[in-house]
matplotlib code that plots the C-alpha trace (Angstrom):
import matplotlib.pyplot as plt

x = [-17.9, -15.0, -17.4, -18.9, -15.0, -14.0, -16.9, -16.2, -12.5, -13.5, -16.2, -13.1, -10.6, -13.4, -14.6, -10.7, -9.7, -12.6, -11.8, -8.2, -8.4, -11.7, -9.5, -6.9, -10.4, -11.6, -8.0, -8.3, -11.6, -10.9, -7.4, -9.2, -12.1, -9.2, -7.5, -10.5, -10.5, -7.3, -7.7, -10.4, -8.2, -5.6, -7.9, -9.3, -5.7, -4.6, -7.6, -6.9, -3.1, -4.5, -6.6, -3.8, -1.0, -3.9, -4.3, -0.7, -0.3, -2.8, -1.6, 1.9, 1.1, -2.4, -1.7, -5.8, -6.2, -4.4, -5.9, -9.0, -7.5, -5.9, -9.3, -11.3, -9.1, -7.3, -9.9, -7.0, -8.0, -6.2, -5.5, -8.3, -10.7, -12.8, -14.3, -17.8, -18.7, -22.8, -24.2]
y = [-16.2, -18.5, -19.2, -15.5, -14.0, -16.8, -16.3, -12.2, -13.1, -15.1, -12.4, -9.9, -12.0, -12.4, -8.9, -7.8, -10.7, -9.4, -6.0, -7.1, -9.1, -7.8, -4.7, -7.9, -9.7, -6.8, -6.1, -10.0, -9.5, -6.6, -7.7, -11.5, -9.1, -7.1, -10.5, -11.9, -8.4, -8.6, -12.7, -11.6, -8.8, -11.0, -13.7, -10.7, -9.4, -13.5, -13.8, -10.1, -11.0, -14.2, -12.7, -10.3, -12.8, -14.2, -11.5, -10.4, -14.1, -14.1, -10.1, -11.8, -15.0, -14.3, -11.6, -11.6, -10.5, -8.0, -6.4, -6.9, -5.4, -2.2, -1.8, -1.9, -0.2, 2.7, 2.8, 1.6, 0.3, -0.7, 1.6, 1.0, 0.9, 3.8, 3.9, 5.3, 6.1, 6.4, 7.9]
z = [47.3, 45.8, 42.7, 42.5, 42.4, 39.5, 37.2, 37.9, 36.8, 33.7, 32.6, 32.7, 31.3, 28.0, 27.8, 27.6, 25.4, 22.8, 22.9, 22.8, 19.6, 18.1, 16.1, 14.8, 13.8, 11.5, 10.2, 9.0, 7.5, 5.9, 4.1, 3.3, 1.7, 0.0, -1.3, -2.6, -4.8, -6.0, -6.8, -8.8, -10.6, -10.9, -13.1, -15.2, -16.4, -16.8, -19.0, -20.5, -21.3, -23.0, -25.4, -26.1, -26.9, -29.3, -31.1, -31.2, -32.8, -35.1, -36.1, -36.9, -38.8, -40.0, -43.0, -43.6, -39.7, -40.1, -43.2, -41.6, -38.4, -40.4, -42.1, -38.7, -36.7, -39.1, -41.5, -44.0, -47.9, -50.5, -53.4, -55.6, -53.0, -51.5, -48.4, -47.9, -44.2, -42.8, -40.1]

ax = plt.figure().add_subplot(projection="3d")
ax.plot(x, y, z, "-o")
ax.set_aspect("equal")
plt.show()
């Protein structure tokens, strides 16, 4: 009877210890989930702000950059230049 009331207390003690912990269990996986995301956010923009401090570089020390941006981006050209656009 000893043995039957122990392994009835232990039983209890592990259903209530689940149901205790399993909504702290799910939180945890959810915000490790959410922290891999924002990991992986965080490493885009890094790689995004690179690129831009390149360009902004090159846009300041490179004068045939930025002709070749103005003319890309603006559709800029010099003054005895025209520019013919095709569909």
């Amino acid at each position: 009877m000893r043995f039957v009331m122990t392994v009835f207390l232990l039983t209890a003690a592990a259903v209530i210890g689940i149901i205790v912990l399993e909504p702290v269990s799910s939180d945890y996986r959810r915000q490790s989930a959410d922290e891999k995301l924002l990991k992986q956010k965080l490493a885009r923009l890094r790689d995004e702000n690179t690129e831009l401090k390149k360009e902004i570089y090159r846009m300041k020390n490179d004068p045939f950059y930025l002709e070749k941006y103005a003319r890309d981006a603006f559709g800029l050209a010099r003054s005895n230049e025209y520019i013919y656009k095709f569909d």
